[in-house]
PDB file of N, H, CA, C and O in Angstrom:
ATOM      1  N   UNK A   1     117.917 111.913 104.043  1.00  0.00           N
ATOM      2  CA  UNK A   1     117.203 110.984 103.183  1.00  0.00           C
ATOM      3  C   UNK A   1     116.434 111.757 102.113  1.00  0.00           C
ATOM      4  O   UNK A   1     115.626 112.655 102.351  1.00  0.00           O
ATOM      5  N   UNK A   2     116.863 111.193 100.615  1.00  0.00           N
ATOM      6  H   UNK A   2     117.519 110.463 100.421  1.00  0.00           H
ATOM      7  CA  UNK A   2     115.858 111.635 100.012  1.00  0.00           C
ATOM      8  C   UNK A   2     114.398 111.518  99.468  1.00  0.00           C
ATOM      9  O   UNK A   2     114.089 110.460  98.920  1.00  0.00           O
ATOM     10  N   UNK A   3     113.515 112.476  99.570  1.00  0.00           N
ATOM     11  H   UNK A   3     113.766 113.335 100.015  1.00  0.00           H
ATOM     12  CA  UNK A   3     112.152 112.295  99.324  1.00  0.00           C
ATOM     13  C   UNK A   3     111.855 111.782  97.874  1.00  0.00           C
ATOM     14  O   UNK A   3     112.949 111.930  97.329  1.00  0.00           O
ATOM     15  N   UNK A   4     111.379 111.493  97.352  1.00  0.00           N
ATOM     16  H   UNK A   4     110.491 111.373  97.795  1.00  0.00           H
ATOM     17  CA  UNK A   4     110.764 110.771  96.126  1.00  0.00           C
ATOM     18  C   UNK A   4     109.388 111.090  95.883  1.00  0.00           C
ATOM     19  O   UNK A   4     108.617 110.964  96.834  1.00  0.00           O
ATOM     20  N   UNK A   5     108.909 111.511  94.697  1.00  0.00           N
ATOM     21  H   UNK A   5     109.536 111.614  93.924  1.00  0.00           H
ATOM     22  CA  UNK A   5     107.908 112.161  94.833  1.00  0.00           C
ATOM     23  C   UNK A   5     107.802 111.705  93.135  1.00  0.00           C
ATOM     24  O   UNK A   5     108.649 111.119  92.460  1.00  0.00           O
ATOM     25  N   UNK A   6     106.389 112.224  92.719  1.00  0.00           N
ATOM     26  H   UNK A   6     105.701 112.701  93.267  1.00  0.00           H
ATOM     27  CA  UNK A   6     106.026 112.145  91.166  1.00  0.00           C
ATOM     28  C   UNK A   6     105.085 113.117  90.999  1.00  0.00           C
ATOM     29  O   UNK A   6     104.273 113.316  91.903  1.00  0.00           O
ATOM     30  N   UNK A   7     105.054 113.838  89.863  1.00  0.00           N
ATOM     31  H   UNK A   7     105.713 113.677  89.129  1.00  0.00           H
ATOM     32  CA  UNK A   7     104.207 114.463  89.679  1.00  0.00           C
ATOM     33  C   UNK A   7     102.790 113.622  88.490  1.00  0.00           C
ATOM     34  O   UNK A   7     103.327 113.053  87.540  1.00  0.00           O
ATOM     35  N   UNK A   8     101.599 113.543  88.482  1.00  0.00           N
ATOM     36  H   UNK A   8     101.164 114.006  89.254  1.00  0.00           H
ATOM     37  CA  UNK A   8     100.404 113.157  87.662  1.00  0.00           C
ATOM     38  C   UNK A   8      99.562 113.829  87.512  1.00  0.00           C
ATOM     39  O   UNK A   8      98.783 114.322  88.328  1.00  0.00           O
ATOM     40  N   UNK A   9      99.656 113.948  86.082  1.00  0.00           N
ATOM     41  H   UNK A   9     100.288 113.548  85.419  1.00  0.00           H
ATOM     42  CA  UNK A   9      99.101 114.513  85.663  1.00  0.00           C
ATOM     43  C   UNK A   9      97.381 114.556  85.028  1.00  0.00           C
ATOM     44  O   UNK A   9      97.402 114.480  83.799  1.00  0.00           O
ATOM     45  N   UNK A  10      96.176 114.642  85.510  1.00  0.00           N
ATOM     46  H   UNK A  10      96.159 114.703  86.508  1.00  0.00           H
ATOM     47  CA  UNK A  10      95.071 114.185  85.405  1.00  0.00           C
ATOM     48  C   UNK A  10      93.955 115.707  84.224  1.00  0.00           C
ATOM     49  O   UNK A  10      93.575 116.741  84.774  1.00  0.00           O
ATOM     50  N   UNK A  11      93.735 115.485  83.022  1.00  0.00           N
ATOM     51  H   UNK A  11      94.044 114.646  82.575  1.00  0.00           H
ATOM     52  CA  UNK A  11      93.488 116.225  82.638  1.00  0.00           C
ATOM     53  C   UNK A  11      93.663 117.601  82.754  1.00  0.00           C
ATOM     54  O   UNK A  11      92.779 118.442  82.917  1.00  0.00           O
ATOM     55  N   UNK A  12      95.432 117.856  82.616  1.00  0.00           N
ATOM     56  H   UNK A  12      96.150 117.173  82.484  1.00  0.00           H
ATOM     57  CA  UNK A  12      96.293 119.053  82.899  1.00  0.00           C
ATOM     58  C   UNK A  12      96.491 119.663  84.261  1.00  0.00           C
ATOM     59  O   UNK A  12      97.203 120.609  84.597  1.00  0.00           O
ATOM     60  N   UNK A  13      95.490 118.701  85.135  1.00  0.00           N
ATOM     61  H   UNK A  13      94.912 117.933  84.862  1.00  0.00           H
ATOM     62  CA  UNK A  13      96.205 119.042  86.541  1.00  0.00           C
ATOM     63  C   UNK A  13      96.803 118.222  86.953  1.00  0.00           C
ATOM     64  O   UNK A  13      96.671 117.043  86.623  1.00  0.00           O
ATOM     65  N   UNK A  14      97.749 118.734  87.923  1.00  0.00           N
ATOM     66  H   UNK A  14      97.856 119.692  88.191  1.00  0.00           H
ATOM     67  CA  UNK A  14      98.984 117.989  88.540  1.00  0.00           C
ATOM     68  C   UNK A  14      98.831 118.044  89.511  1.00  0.00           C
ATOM     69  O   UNK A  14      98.393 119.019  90.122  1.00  0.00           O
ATOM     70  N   UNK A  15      99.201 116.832  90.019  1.00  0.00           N
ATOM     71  H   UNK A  15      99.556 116.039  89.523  1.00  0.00           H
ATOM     72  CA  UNK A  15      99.150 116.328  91.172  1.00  0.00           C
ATOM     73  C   UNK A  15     100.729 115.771  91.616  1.00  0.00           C
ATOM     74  O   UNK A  15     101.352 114.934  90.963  1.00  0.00           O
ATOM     75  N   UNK A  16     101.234 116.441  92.895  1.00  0.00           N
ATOM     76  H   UNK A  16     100.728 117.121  93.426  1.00  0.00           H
ATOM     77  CA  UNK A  16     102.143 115.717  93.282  1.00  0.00           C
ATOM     78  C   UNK A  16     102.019 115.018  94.396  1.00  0.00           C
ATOM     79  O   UNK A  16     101.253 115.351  95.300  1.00  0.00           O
ATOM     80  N   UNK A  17     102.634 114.166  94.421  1.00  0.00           N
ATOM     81  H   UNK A  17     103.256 113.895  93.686  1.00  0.00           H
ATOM     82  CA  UNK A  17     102.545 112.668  95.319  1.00  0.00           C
ATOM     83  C   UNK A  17     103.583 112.200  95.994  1.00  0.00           C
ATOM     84  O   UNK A  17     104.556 111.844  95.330  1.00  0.00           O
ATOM     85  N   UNK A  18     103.624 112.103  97.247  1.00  0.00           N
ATOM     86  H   UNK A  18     102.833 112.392  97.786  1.00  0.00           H
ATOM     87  CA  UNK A  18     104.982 111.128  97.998  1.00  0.00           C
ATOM     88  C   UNK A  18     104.790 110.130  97.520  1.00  0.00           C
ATOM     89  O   UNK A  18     103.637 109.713  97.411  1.00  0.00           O
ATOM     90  N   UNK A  19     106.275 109.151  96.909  1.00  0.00           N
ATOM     91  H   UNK A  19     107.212 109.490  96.998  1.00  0.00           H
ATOM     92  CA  UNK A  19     106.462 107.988  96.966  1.00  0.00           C
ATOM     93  C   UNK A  19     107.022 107.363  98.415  1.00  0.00           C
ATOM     94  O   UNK A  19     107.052 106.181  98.758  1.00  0.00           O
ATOM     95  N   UNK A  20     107.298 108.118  98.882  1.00  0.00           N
ATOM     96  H   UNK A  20     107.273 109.078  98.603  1.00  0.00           H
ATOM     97  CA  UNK A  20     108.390 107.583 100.412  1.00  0.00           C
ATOM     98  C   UNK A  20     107.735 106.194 101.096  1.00  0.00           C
ATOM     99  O   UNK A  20     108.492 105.225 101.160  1.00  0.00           O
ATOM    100  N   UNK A  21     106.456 106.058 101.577  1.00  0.00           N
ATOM    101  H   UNK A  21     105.842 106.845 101.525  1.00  0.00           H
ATOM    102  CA  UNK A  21     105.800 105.165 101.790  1.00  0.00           C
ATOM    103  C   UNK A  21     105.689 104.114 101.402  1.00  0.00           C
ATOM    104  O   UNK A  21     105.469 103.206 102.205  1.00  0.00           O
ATOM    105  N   UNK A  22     105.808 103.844  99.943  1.00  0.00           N
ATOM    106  H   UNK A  22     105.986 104.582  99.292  1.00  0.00           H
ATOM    107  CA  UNK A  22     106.127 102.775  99.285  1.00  0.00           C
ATOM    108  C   UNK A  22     106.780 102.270  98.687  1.00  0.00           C
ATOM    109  O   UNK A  22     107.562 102.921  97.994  1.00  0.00           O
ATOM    110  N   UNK A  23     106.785 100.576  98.649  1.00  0.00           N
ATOM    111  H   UNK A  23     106.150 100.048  99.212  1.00  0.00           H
ATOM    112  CA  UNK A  23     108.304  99.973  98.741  1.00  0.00           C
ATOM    113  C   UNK A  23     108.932 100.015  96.979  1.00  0.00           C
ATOM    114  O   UNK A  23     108.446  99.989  95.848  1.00  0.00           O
ATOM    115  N   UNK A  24     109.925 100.072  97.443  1.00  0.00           N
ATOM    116  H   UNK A  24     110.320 100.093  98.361  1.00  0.00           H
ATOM    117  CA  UNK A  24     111.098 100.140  95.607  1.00  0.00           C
ATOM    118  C   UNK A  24     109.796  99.945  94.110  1.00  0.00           C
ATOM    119  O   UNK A  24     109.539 100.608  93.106  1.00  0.00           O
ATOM    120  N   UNK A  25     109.259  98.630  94.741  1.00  0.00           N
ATOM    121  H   UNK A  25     109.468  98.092  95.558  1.00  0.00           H
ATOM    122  CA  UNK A  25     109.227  97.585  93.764  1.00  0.00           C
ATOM    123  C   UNK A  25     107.751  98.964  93.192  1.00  0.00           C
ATOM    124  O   UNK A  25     107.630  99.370  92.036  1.00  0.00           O
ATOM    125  N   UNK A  26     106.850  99.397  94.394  1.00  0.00           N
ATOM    126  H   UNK A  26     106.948  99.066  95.333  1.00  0.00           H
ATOM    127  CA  UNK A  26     105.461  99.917  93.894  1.00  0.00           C
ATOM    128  C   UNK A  26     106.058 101.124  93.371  1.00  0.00           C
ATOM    129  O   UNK A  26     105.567 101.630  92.362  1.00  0.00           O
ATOM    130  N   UNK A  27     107.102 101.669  93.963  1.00  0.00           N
ATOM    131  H   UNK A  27     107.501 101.258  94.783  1.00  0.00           H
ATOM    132  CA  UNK A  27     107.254 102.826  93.350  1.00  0.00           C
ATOM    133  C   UNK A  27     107.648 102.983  92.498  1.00  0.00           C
ATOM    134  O   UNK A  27     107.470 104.158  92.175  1.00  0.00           O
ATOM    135  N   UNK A  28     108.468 102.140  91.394  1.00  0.00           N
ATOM    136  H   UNK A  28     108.612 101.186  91.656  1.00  0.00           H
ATOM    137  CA  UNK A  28     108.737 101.867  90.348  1.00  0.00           C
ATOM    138  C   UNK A  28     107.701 101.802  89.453  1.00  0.00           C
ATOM    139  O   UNK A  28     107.826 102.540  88.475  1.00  0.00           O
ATOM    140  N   UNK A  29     106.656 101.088  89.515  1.00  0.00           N
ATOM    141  H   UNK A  29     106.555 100.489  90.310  1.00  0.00           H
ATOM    142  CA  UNK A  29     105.409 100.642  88.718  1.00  0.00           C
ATOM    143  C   UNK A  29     104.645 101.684  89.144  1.00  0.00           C
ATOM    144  O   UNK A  29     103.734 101.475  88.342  1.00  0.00           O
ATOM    145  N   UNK A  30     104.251 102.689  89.786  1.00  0.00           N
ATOM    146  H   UNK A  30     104.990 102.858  90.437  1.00  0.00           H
ATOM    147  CA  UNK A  30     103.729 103.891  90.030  1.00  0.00           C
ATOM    148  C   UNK A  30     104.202 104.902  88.808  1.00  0.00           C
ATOM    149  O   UNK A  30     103.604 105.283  87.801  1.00  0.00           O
ATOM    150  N   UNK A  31     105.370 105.144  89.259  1.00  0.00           N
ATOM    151  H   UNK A  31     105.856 104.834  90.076  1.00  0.00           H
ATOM    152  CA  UNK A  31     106.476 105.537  87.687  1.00  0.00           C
ATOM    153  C   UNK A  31     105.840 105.311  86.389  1.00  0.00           C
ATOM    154  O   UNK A  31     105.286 106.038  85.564  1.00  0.00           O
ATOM    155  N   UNK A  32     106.192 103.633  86.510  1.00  0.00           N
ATOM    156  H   UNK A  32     106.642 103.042  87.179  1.00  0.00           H
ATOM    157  CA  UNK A  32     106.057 103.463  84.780  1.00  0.00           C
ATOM    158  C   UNK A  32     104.597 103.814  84.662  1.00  0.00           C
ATOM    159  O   UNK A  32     104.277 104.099  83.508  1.00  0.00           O
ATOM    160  N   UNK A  33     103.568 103.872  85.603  1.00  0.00           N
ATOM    161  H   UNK A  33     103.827 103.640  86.540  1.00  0.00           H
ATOM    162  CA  UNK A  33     102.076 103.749  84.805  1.00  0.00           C
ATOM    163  C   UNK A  33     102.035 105.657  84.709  1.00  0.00           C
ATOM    164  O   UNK A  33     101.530 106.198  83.725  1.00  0.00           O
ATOM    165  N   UNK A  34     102.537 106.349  85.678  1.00  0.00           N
ATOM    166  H   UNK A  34     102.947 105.910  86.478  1.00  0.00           H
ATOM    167  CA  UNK A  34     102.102 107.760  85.357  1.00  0.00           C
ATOM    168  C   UNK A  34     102.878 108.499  84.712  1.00  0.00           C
ATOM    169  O   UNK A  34     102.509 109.375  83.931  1.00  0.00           O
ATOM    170  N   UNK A  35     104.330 108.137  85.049  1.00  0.00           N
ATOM    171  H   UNK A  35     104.630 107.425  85.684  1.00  0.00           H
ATOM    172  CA  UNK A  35     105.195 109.335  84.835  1.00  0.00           C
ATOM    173  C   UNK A  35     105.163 109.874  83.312  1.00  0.00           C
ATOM    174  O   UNK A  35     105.350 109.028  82.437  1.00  0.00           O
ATOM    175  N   UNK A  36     104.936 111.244  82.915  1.00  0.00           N
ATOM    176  H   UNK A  36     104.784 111.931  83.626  1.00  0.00           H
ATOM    177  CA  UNK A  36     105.296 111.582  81.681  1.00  0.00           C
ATOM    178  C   UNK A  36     103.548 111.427  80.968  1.00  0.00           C
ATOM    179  O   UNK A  36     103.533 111.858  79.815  1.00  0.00           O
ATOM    180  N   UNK A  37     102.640 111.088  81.282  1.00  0.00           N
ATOM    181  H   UNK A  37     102.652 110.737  82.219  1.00  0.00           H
ATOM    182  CA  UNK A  37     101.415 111.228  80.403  1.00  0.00           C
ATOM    183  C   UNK A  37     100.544 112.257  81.467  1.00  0.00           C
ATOM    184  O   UNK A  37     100.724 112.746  82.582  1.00  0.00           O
ATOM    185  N   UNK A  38      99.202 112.276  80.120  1.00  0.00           N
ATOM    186  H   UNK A  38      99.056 111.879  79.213  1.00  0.00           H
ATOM    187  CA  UNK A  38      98.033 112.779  80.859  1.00  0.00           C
ATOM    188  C   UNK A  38      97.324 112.363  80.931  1.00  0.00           C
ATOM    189  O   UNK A  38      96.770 112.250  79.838  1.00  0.00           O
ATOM    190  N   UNK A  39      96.509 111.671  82.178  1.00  0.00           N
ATOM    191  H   UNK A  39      96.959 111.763  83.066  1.00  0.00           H
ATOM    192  CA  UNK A  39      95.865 110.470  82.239  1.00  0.00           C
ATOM    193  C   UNK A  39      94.054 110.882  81.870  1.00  0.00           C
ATOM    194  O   UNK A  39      93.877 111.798  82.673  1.00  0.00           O
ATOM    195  N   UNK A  40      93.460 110.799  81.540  1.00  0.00           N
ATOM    196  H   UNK A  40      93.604 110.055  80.888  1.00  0.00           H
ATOM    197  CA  UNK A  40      92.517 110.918  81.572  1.00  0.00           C
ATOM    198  C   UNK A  40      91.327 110.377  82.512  1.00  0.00           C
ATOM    199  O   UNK A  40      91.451 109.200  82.853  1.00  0.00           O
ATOM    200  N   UNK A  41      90.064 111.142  83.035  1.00  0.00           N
ATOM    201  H   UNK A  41      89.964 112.097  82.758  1.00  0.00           H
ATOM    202  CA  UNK A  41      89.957 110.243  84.304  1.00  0.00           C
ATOM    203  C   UNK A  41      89.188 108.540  83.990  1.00  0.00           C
ATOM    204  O   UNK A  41      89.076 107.803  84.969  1.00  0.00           O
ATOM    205  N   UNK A  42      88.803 108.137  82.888  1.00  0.00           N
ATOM    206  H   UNK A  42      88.895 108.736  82.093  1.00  0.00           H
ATOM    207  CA  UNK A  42      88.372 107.055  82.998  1.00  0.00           C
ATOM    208  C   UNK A  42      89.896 106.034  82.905  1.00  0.00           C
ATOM    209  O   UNK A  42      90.257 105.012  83.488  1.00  0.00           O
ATOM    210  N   UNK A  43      90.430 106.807  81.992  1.00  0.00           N
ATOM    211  H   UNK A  43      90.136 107.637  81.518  1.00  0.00           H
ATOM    212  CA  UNK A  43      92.106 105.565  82.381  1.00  0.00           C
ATOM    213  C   UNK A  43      92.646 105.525  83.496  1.00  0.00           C
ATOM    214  O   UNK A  43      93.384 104.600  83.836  1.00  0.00           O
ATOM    215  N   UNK A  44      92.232 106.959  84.553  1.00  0.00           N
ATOM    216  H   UNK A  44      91.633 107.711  84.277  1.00  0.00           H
ATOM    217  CA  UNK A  44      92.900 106.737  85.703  1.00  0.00           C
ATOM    218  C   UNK A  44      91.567 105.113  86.735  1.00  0.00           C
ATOM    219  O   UNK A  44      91.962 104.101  87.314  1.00  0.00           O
ATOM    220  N   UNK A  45      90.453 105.483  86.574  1.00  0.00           N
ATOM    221  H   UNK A  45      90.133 106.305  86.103  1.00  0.00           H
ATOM    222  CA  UNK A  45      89.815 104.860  87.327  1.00  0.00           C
ATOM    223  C   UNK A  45      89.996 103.186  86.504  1.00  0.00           C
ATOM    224  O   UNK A  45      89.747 102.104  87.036  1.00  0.00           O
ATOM    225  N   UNK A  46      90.411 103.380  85.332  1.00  0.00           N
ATOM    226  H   UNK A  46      90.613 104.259  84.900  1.00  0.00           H
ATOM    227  CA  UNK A  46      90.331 101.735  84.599  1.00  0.00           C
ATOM    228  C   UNK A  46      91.812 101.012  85.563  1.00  0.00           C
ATOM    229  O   UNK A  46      91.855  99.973  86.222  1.00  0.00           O
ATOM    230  N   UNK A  47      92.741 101.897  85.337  1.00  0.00           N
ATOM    231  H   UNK A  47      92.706 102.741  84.802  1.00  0.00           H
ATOM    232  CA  UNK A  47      94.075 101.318  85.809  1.00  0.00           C
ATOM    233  C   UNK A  47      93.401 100.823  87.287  1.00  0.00           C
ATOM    234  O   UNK A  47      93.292  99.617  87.508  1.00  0.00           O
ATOM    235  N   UNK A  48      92.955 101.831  88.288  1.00  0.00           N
ATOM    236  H   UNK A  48      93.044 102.810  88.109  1.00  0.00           H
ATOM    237  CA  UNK A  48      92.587 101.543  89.833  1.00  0.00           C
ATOM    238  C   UNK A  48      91.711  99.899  89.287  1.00  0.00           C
ATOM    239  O   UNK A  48      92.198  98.787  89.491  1.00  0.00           O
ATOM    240  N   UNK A  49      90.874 100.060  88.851  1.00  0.00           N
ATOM    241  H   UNK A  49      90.479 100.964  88.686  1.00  0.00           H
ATOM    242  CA  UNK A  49      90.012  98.688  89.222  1.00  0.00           C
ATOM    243  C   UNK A  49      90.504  97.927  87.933  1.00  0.00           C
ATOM    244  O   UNK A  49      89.592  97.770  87.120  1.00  0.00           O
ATOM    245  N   UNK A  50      91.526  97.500  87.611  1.00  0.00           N
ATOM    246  H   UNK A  50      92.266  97.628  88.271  1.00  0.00           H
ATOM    247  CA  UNK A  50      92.723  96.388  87.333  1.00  0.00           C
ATOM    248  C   UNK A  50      93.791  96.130  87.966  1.00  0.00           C
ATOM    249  O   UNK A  50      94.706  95.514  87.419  1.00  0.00           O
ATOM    250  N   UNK A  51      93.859  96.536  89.165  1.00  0.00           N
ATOM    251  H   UNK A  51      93.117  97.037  89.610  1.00  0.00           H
ATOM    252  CA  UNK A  51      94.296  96.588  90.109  1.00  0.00           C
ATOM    253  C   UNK A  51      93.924  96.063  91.301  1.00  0.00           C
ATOM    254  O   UNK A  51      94.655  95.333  91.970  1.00  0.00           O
ATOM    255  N   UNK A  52      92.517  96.488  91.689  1.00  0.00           N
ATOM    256  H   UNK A  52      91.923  97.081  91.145  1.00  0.00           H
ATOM    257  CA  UNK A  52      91.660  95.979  92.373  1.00  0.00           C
ATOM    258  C   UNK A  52      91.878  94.478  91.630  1.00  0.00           C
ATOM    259  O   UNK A  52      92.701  93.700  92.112  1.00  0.00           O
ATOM    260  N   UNK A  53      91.325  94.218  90.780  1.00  0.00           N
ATOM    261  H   UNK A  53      90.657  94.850  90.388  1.00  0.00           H
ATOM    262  CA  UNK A  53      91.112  92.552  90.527  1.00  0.00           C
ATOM    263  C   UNK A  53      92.493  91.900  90.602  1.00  0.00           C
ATOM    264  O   UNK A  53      92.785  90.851  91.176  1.00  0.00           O
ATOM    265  N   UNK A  54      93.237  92.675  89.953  1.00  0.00           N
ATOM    266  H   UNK A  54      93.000  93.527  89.487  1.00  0.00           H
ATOM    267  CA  UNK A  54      95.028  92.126  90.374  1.00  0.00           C
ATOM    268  C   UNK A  54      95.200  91.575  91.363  1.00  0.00           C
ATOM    269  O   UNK A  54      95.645  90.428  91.358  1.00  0.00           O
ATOM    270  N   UNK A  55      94.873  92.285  92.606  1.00  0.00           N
ATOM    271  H   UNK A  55      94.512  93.217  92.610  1.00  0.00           H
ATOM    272  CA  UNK A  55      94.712  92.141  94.097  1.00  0.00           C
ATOM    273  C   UNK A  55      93.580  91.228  94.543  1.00  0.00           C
ATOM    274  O   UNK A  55      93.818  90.448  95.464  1.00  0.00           O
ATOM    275  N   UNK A  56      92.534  91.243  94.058  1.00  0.00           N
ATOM    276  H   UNK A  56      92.341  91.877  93.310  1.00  0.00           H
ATOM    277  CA  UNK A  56      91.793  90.047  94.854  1.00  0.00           C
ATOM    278  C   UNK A  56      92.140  88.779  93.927  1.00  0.00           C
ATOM    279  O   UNK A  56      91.458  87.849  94.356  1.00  0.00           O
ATOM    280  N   UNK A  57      92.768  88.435  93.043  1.00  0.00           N
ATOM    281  H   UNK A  57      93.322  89.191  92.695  1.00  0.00           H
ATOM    282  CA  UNK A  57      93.593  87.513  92.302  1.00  0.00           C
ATOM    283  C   UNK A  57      94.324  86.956  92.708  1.00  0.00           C
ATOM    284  O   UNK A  57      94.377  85.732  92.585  1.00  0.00           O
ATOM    285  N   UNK A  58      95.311  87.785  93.458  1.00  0.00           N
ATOM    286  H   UNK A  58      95.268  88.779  93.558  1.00  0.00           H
ATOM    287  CA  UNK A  58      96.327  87.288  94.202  1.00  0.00           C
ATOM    288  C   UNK A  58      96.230  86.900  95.121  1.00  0.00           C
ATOM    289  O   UNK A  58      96.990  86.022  95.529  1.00  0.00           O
ATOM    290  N   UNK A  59      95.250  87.397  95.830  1.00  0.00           N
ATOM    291  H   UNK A  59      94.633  88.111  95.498  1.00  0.00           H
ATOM    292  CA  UNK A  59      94.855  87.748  97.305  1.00  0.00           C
ATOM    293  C   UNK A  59      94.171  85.690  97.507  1.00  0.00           C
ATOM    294  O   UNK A  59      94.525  84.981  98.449  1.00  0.00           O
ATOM    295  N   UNK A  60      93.309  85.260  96.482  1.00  0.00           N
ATOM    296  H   UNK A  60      93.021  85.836  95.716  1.00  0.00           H
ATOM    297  CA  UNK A  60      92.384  84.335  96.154  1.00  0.00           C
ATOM    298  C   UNK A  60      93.505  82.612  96.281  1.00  0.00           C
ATOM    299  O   UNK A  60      93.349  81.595  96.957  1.00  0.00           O
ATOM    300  N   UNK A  61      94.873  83.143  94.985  1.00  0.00           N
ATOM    301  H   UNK A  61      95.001  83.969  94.436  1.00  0.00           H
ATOM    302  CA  UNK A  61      96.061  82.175  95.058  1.00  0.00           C
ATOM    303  C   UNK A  61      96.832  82.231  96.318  1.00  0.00           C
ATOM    304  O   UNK A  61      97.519  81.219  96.451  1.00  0.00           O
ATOM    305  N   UNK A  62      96.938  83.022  97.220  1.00  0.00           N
ATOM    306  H   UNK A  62      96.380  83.844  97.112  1.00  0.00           H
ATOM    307  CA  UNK A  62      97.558  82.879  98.461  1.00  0.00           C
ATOM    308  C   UNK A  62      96.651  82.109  99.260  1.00  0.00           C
ATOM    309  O   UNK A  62      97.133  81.132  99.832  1.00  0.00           O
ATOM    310  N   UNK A  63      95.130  82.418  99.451  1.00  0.00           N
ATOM    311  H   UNK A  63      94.738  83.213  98.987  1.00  0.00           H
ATOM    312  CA  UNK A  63      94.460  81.284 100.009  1.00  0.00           C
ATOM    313  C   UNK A  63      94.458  80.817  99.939  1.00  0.00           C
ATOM    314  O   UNK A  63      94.566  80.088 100.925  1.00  0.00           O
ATOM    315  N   UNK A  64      94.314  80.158  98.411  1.00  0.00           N
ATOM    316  H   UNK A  64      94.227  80.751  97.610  1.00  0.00           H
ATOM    317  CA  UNK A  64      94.487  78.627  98.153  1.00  0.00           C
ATOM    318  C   UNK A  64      95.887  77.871  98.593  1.00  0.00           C
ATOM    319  O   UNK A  64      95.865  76.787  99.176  1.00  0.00           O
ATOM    320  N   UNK A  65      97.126  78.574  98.245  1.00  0.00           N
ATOM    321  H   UNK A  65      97.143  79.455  97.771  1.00  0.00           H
ATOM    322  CA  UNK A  65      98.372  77.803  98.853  1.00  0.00           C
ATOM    323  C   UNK A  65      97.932  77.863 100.501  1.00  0.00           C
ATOM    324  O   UNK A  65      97.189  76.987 100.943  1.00  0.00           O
ATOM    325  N   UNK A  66      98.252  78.553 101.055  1.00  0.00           N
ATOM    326  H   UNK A  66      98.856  79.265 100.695  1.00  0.00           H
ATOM    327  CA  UNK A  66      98.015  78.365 102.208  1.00  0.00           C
ATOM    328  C   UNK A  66      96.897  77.028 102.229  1.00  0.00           C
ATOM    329  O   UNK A  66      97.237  75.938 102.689  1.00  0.00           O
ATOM    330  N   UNK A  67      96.270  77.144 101.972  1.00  0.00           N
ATOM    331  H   UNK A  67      95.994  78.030 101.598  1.00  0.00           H
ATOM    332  CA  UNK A  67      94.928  76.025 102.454  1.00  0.00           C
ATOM    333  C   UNK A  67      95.503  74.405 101.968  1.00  0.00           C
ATOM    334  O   UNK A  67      94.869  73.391 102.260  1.00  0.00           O
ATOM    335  N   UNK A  68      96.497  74.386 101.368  1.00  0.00           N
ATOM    336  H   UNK A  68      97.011  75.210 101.131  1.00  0.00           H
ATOM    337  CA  UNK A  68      97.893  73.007 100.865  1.00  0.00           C
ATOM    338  C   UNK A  68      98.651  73.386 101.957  1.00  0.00           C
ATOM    339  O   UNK A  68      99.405  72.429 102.134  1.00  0.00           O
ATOM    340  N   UNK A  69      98.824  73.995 102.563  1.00  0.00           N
ATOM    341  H   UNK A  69      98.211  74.772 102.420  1.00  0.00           H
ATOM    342  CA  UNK A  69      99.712  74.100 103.735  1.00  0.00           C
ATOM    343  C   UNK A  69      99.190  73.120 104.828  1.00  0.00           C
ATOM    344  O   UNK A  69      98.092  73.283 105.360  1.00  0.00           O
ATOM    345  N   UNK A  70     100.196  71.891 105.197  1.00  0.00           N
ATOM    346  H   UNK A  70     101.088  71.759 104.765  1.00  0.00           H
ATOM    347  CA  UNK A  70      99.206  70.902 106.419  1.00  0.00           C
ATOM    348  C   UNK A  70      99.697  71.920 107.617  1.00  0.00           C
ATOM    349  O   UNK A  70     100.743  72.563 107.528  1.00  0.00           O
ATOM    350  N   UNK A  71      98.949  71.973 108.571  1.00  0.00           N
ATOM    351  H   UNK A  71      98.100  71.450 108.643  1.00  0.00           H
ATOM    352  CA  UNK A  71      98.588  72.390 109.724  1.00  0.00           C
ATOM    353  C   UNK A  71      99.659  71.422 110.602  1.00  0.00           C
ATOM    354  O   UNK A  71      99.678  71.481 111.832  1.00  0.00           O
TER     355      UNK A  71
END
């Protein structure tokens, strides 16, 4: 099996990273947000907490369907 990995780059240091753990879809969008730049650290921490709200967004519309769900 092959490993999958990315390298990110954070104000000229690199960081490499297993993708293996995560599924197609994240590791793809992991890709498109790092691969090939140099992130700087407030874009790295802006991307994390738009993300964060992404997630409690979603997290908020699944409650609500569920809660239309009759029992």
């Amino acid at each position: 099996m092959k490993q999958e990995s990315i390298e990110i780059r954070v104000y000229d240091k690199i960081f490499k990273l297993n993708l293996d753990t995560f599924t197609p879809e994240a590791a793809d969008e992991i890709k498109k947000t790092f691969e090939d730049q140099d992130i700087k650290l407030i874009e790295l921490i802006q991307k994390y907490l738009s993300k964060v709200q992404e997630c409690s967004e979603l997290n908020n519309q699944l409650k609500s369907l569920l809660q239309k769900i009759p029992s």
